[in-house]
N, C-alpha and C positions, 0 to 999 in steps of 0.2 A: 597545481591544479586548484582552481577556485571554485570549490563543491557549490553547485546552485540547490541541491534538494537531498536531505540527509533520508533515508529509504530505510523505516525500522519494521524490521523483519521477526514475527515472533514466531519462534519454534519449541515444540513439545512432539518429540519421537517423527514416526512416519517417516523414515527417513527418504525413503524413494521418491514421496510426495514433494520432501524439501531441496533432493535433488537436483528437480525439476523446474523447481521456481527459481532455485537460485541459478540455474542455467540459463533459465530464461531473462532472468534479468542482467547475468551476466553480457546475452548476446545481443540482445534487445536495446538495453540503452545507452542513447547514444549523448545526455548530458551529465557533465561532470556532477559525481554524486558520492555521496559515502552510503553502504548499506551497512547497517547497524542490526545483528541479530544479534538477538535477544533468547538467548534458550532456556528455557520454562524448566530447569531441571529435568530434562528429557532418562530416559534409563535404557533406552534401548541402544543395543550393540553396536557398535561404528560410527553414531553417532558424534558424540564429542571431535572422535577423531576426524572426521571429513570435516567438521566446522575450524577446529585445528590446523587442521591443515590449507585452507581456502587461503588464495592470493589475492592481490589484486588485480584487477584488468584495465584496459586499456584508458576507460571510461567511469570504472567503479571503484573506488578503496574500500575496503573489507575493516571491520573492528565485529566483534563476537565478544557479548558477554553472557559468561554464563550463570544462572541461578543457581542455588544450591536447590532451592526446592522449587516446586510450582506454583508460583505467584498469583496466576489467574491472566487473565486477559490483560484488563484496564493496570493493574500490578506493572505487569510485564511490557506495556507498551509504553507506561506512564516515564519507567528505567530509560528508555529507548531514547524516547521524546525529550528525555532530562538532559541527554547525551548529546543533542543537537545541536548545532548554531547556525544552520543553512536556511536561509531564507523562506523556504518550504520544506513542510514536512510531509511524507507520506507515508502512510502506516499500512501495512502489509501482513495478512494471513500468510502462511508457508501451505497451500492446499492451491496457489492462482498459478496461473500462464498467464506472461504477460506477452506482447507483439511487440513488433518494430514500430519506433517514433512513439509508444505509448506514454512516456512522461514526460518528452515535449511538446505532446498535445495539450497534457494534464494543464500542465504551465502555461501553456498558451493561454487554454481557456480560464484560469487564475487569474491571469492577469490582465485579461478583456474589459474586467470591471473590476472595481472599488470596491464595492459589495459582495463581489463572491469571495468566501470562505474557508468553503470547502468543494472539492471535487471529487463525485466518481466517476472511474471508466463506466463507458458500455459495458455489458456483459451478459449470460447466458443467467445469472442473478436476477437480470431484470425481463429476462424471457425471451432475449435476441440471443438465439442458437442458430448455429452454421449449419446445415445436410451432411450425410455421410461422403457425401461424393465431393466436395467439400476442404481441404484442408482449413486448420486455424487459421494460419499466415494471410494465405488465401482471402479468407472472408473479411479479416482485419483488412487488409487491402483495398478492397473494393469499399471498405467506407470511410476510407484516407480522402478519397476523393472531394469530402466535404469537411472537411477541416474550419475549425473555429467554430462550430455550432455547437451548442448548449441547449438544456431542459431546466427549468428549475425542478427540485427536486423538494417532498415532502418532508424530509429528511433523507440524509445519505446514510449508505451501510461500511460497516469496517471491514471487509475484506480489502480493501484497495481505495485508500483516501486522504487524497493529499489535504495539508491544512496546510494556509500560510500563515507563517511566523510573528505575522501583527496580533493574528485572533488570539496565537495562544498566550500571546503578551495579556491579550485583553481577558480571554476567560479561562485561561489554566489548561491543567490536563484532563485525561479522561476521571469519571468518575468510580473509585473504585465500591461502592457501597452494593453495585451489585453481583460482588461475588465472582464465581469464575469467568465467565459469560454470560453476553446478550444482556440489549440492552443500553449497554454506555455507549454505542455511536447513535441511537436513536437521542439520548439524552445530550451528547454532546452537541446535536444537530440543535436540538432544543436552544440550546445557551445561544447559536451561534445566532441563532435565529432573533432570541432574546437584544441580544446585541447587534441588533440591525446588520446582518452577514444571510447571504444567499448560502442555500446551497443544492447543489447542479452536478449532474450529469454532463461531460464531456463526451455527446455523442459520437464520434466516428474514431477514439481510444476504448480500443478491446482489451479486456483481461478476461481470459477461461478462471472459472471457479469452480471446482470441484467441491461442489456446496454440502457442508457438513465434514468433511474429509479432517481437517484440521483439531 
């Protein structure tokens, strides 16, 4: 299988939360992909073990590494990112739901244009929430319907953001000088921008965030 997007996945504890995401991306995507977590030196119970144990699926190969301590964010993503060689990258909180067809919209809209850099999903982050009555799947759905549309964006956020593999040739990795968190995908949007690179909102690709959870 010829991995088009390597999917670096950083974890610290929550394990229910990581569960979830990795279920969902388990079930969700549908292009060949490697997901690369990355675990922050987590301490809570069963975790190691369920990242130990994780297979591959149908559409996903699995590699897990783990920290001895907690590295921080931009640390822990930078490991990930180092780990790469697919074409696009997309760096991943362990706190999102991701839907169906959402990384080959991602890709899609990557590759619409020359310029764009980076991508985020739609999401509940930028204030598009689904009703109770409502499922995710559901609302993800109904805005499939418009496929290949884009926003530019003032900078993208790191919960969910693909980079292609030119830029990170061109401006490096994240920057780790702020510490645990917040911050380095504002900064990185910065370079990319520096570097005459778009970056964009892939509007009708939904990811749930459980903002702050992570």
């Amino acid at each position: 299988m010829e991995v088009k997007c390597d999917l670096v996945l950083l974890s610290f504890n929550n394990l229910a939360l990581l569960k979830k995401c990795v279920e969902s991306i388990m079930h969700c995507t549908d292009i060949p992909s490697r997901l690369i977590i990355v675990d922050n030196g987590s301490t809570e119970a069963g975790l190691r073990e369920y990242l130990t144990a994780l297979i591959d699926g149908k559409s996903v190969q699995i590699k897990v590494i783990f920290n001895r301590l907690n590295e921080g964010f931009a640390r822990g993503m930078n490991k990930g990112m180092e780990a790469s060689r697919a074409p696009s990258v997309c760096i991943l909180n362990n706190d999102i739901v991701v839907t169906g067809g959402w990384l080959a919209e991602m890709i899609k809209v990557a590759g619409s244009e020359a310029e764009i850099g980076i991508v985020n999903p739609s999401s509940n982050n930028f204030g598009l929430r689904f009703k109770k009555d409502t499922t995710l799947e559901e609302f993800a759905h109904e805005l499939r319907k418009q496929s290949g549309r884009w926003v530019e964006m003032n900078a993208c956020v790191g919960f969910c953001m693909l980079i292609k593999r030119e830029m990170i040739k061109n401006i490096g990795y994240l920057n780790d000088k702020y510490g645990y968190a917040y911050f380095e995908d504002t900064d990185y949007s910065r370079r990319a921008q520096a570097n005459g690179y778009k970056c964009v909102m892939a509007k009708v690709c939904y990811v749930y965030h459980a903002e702050g959870k992570s």
